[in-house]
C-alpha positions as CSV (number, residue, x, y, z in Angstrom):
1,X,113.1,100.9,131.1
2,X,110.5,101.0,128.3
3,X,111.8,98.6,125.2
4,X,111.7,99.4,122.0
5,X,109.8,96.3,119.7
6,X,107.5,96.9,117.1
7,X,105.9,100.3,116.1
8,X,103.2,102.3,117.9
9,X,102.2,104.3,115.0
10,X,98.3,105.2,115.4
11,X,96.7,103.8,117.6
12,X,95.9,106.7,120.8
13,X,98.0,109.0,119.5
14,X,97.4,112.3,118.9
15,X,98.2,114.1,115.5
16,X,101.0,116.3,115.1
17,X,99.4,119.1,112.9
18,X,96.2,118.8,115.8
19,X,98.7,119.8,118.4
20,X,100.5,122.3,116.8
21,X,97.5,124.2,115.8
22,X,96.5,124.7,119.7
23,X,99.9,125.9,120.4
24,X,99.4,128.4,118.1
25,X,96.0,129.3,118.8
26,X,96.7,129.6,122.8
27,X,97.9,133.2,122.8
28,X,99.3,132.5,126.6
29,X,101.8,130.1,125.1
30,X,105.3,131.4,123.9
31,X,108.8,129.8,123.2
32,X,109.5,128.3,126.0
33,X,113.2,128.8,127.8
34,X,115.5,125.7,127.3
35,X,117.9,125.3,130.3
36,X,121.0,123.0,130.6
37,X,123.9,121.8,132.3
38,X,126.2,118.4,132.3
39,X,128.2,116.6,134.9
40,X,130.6,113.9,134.1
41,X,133.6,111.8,136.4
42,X,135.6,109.9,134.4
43,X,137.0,106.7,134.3
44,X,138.0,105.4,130.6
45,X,137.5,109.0,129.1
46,X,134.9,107.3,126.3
47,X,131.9,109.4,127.6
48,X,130.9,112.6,124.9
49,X,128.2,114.9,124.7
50,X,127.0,117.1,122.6
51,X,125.1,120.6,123.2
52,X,123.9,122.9,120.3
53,X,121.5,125.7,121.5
54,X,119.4,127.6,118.5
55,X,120.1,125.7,115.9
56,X,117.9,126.4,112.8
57,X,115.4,124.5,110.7
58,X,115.6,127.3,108.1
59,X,119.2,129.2,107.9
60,X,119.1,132.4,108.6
61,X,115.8,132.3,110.4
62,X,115.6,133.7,113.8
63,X,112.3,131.8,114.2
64,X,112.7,128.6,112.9
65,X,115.2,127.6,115.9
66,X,115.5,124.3,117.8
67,X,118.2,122.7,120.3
68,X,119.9,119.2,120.4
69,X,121.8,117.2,122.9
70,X,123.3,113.7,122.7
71,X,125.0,111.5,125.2
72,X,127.4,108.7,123.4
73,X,129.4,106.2,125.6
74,X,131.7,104.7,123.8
75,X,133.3,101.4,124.0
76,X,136.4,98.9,122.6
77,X,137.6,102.5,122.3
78,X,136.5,106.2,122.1
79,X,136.5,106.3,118.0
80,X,132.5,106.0,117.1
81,X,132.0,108.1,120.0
82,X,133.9,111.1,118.5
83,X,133.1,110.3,114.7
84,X,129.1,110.1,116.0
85,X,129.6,113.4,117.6
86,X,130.8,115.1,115.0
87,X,129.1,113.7,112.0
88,X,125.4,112.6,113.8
89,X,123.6,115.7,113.7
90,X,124.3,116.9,110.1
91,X,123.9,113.5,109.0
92,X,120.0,113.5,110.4
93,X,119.4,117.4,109.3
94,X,120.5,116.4,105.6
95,X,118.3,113.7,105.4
96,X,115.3,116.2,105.7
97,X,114.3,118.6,102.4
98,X,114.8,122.7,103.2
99,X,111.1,123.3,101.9
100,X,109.1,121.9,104.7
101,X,107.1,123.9,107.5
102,X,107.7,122.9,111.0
103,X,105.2,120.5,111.0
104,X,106.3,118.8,107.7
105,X,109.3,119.0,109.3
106,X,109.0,117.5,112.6
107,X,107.0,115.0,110.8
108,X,110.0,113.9,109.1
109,X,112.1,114.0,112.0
110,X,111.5,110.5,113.3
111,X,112.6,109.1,109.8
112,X,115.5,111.5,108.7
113,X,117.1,109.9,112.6
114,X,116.5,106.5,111.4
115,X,118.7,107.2,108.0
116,X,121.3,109.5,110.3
117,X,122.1,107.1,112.2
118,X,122.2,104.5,109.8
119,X,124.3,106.3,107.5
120,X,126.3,107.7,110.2
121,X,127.6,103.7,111.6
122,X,128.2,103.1,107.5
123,X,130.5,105.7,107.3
124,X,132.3,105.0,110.3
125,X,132.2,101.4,109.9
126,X,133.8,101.9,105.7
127,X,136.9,103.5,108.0
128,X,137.6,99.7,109.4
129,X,137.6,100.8,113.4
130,X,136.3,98.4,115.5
131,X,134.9,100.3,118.6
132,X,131.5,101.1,119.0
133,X,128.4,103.6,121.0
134,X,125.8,104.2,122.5
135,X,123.7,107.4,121.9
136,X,120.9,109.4,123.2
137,X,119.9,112.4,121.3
138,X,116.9,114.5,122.1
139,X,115.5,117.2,119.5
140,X,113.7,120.2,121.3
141,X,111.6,122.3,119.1
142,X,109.4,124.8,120.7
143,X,107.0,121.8,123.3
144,X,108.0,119.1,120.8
145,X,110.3,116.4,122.1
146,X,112.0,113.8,120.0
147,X,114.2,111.4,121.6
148,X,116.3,108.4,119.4
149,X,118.3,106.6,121.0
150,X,120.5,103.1,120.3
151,X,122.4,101.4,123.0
152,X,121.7,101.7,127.2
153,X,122.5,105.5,127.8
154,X,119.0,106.6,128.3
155,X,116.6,109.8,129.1
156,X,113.4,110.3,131.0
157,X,111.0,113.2,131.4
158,X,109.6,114.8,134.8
159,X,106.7,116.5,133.7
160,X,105.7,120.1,135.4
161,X,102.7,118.3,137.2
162,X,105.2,115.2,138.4
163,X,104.9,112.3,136.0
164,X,107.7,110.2,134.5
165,X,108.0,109.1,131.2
166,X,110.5,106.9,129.6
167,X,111.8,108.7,126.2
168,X,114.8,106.3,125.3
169,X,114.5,102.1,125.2
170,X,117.2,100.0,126.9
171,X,119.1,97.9,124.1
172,X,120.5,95.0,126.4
173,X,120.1,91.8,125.5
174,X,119.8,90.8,129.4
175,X,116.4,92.9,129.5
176,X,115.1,92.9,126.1
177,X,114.0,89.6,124.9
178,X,113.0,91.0,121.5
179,X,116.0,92.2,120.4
180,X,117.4,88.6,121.1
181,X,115.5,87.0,119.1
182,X,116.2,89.3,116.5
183,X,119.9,89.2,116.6
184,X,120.2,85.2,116.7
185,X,117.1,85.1,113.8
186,X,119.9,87.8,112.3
187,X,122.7,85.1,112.3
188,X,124.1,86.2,115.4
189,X,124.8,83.8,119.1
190,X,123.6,84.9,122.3
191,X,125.0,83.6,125.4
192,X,126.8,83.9,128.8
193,X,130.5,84.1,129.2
194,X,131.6,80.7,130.1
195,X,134.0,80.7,133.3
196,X,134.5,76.9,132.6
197,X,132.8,73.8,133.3
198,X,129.6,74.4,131.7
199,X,129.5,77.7,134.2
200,X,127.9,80.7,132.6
201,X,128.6,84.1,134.4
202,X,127.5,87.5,133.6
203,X,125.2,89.1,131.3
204,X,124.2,87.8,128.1
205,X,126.6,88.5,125.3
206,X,126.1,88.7,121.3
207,X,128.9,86.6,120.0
208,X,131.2,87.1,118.2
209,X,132.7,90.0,120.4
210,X,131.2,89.8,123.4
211,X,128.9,92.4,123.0
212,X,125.7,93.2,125.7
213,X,123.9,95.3,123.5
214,X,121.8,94.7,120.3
215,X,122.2,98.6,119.1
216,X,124.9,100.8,118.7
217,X,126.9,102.2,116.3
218,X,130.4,100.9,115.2
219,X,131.0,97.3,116.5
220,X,132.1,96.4,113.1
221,X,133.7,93.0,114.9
222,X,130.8,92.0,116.5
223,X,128.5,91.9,113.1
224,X,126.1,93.8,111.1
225,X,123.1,92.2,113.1
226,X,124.2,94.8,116.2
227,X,122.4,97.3,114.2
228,X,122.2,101.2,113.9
229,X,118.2,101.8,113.9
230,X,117.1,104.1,116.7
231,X,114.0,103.9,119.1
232,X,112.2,106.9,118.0
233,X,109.8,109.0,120.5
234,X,108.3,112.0,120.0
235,X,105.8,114.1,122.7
236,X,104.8,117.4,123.3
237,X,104.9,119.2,126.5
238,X,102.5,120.8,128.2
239,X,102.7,124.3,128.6
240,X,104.5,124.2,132.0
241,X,107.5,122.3,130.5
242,X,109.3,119.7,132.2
243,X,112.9,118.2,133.2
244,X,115.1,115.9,130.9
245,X,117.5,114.1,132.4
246,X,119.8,112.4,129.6
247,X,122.2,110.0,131.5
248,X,124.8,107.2,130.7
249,X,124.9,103.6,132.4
250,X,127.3,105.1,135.0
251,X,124.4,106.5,136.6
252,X,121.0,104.2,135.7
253,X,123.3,100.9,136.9
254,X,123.1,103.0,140.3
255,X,120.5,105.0,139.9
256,X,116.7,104.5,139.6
257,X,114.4,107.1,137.5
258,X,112.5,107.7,140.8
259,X,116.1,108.4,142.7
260,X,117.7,110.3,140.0
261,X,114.8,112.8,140.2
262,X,114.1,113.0,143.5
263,X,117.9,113.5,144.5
264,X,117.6,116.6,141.7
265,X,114.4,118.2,142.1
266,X,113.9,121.8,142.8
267,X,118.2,122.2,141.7
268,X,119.0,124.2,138.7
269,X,119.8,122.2,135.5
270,X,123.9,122.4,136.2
271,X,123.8,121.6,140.2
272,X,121.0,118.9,139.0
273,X,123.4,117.3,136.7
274,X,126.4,117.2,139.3
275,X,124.2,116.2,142.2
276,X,123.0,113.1,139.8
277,X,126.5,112.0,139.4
278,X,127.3,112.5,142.8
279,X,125.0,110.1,144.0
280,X,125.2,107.4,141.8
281,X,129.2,107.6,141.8
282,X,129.0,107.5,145.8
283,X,126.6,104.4,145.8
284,X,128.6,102.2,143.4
285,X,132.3,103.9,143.1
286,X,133.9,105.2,140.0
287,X,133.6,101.9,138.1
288,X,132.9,103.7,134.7
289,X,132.3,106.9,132.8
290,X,129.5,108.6,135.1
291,X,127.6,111.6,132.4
292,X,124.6,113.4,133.4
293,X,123.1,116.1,131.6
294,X,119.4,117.8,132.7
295,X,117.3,119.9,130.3
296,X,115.0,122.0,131.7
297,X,111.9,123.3,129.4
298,X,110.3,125.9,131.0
299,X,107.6,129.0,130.3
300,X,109.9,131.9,129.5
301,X,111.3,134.0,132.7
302,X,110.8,131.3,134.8
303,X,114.7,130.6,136.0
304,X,114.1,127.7,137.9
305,X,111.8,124.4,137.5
306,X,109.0,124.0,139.7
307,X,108.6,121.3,142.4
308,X,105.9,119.3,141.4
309,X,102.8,119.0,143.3
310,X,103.1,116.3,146.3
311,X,100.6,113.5,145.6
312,X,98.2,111.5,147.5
313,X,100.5,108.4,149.2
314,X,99.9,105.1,146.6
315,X,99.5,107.1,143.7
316,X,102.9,107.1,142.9
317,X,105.8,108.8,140.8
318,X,104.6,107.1,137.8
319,X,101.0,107.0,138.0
320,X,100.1,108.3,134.9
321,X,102.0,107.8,131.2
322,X,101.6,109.0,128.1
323,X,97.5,109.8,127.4
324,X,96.1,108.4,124.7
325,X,92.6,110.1,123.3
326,X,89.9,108.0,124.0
327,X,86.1,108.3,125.2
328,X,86.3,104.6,126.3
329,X,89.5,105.4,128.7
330,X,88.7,108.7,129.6
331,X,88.4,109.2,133.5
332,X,86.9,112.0,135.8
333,X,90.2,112.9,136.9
334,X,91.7,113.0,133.1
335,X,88.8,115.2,132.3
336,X,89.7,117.5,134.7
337,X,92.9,118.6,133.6
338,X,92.8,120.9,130.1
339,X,94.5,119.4,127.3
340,X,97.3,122.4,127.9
341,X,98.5,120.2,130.9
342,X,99.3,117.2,129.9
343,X,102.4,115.7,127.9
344,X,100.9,114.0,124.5
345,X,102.7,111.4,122.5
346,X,103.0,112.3,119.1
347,X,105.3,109.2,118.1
348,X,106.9,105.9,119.1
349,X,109.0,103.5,116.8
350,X,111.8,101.1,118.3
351,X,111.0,98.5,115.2
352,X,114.9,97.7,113.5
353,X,113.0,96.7,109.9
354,X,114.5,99.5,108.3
355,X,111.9,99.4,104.9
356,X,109.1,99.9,107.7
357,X,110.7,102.8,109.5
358,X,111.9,104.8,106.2
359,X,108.4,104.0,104.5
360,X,106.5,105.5,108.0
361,X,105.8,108.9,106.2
362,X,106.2,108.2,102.5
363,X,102.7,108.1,101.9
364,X,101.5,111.3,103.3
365,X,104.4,113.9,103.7
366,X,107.0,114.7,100.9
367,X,110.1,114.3,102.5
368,X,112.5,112.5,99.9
369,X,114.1,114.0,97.1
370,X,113.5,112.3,93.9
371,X,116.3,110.2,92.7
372,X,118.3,110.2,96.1
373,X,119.4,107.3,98.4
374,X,117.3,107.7,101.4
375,X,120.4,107.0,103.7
376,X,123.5,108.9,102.5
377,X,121.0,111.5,100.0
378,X,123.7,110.4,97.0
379,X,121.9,111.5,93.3
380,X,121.1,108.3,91.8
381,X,120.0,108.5,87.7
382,X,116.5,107.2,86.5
383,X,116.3,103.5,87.3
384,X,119.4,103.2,89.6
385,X,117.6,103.1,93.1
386,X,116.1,100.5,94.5
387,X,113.2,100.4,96.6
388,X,114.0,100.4,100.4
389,X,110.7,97.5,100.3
390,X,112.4,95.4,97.2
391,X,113.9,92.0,99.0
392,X,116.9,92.0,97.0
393,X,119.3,94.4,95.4
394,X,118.8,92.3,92.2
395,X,115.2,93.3,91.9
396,X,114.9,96.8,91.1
397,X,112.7,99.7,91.4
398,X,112.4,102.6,88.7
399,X,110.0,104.4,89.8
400,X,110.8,107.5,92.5
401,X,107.2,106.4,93.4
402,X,107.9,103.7,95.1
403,X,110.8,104.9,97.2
404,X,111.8,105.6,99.4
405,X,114.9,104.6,97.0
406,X,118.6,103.2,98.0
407,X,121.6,103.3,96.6
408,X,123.3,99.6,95.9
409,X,125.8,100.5,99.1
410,X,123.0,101.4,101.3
411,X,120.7,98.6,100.2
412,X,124.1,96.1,100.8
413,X,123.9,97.7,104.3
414,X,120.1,97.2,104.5
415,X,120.3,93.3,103.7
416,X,123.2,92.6,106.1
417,X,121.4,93.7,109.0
418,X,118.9,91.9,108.4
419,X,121.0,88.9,108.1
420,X,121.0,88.2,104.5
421,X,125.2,88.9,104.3
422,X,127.5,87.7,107.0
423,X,129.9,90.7,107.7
């Protein structure tokens, strides 16, 4: 799967406010209908979802709605699965002012996740549990699609027109040699579990604790270098919509994205979801939680997703990935389709600096509330926040200017995952 690393800010991608403008102007295009269903068989009963349809960016506004749904696998325990559940969302949604439009708003979504999430692991970890999460949480507003995600449950996309596109980034350290480096440069020890005699089995483990992830929330005994700060994508649909399938490692260590589709296709959302965990339960047993749930975005009325259009043998499920705008990389074929049909990438972030991913919109959109911590939104007096860019709690920032701003708790948390304070 697609790994998270450094930012993709710019470069190819297409502005939000551009793309929301020909929505609007295409008369053809309404709200599209958002269809679900889940399927889970259970083996330590640490396996949660959560499904909110019509949620709203403005209360009371019939208009302003959008739905979530989040996949967290727990583990040591089923604690941070339940506490992310139930405090995730409003942690993210209060992170973002009431005064925006939807595209202020959705511009702020990729940094209001990073400082839920973050502030959602600090809360849970003050509580002294010990068991972590994984989660996979994908935003659907109108075509916009914003997936963050920590951890190894992940989500891809089938497009309308039968492309596949990797939403979520896989957080093992055996397939992310990144993260790694970044958790041993962090003050953390990667290795194999030793079986004795200088024998190493297994998959590689963040010590101590015995972790295989470099993201989650929780772990509190594992160390503040497993840390919090989602991969953030964000795309926009084209106006046929798409499938979403949001699963846990129960099904991708038996499934591929190619077979989990192709097992699915033409089902309805909830046979979709059960015939997903059917397959991958029957191809490697029950030997953990096994959580499916499928999304399906489609043009209103239409009930059912479409079967995607067979192509030409050697081009492939996953021929073409996100488009980027560009004169020099622009083909025949791309020119071809309208810019109605394809799915655009708006966003992409997996960096875990947290001063570079609160800071991504400071500059241009006015999405922090003057004399606030960034991460738990606690009122701070003139001159008690601290910039989330200053190196040190003891140098200090007085100026709402340079904020984003922290709190001393939330800067403590900032500097211990990034190694400067051993938990």
């Amino acid at each position: 799967m697609a790994g998270g690393g450094e930012g993709k800010k710019g470069e190819g991608m297409v502005p939000l406010a551009l793309l929301l403008k020909r929505e609007l102007s295409n008369e053809r295009v309404e709200r599209p209908d958002v269809l679900h269903g889940q399927a889970s068989q259970v083996r330590k009963g640490e396996d949660f979802t959560l499904v909110k349809i019509d949620c709203q960016r403005v209360p009371g506004d019939g208009f302003s709605t959008f739905s979530a749904f989040a996949l967290f696998d727990g583990h040591n325990g089923s604690q941070a699965a339940i506490y992310s559940k139930e405090n995730l969302l409003n942690n993210i949604l209060r992170a973002i002012p009431s005064n925006l439009s939807r595209e202020e708003w959705l511009a702020a979504l990729p940094r209001a996740l990073v400082a839920g999430f973050v502030r959602t692991d600090k809360d849970f970890i003050d509580k002294a549990h010990f068991s972590g999460t994984t989660v996979t949480l994908v935003i659907i507003d109108g075509l916009v699609v914003t997936v963050a995600s920590v951890g190894d449950s992940r989500c891809i996309l089938e497009s309308a027109e039968g492309s596949v596109y990797y939403l979520s980034a896989d957080h093992r350290l055996e397939s992310n040699e990144e993260e790694v480096e970044r958790v041993i440069a962090s003050g953390g020890q990667v290795g194999r579990l030793n079986s004795g005699g200088g024998v190493e089995i297994g998959p590689l483990r963040c010590w101590p604790g015995g972790l295989c992830l470099s993201r989650s929330i929780g772990d509190l005994d594992v160390g503040e270098f497993i840390v919090p700060i989602p991969h953030v994508k964000q795309v926009k649909l084209s106006n046929a919509g798409g499938r979403l399938i949001i699963s846990s490692d129960g099904v991708w260590d038996a499934l591929t994205a190619e077979m989990a589709i192709k097992c699915s296709r033409g089902l309805p959302a909830d046979a979709a979801a059960s015939q997903i965990v059917k397959e991958a339960v029957q191809l490697m047993g029950l030997r953990d939680d096994t959580t499916c749930i499928v999304v399906d975005v489609l043009p209103p009325e239409k009930l059912t997703p479409p079967v995607p259009p067979s192509k030409r043998q050697g081009m492939g499920i996953f021929k073409f990935m996100f488009r980027r705008k560009s004169c020099e990389t622009s083909t025949h074929s791309d020119r071809e389709l309208s810019e109605a049909d394809l799915v655009e990438e708006i966003f992409e972030d997996g960096s875990a600096k947290l001063a570079q991913r609160l800071s991504s919109y400071h500059q241009s959109h006015n999405t922090f509330k003057l004399f606030a911590c960034a991460i738990c939104q606690v009122g701070m007096k003139p001159g008690e926040g601290i910039s989330v860019n200053s190196t040190s709690s003891k140098h200090r920032r007085l100026r709402p200017w340079d904020g984003p701003l922290l709190c001393k708790s939330c800067q403590v948390k900032k500097e211990a995952m990034e190694g400067k304070r051993h938990s």
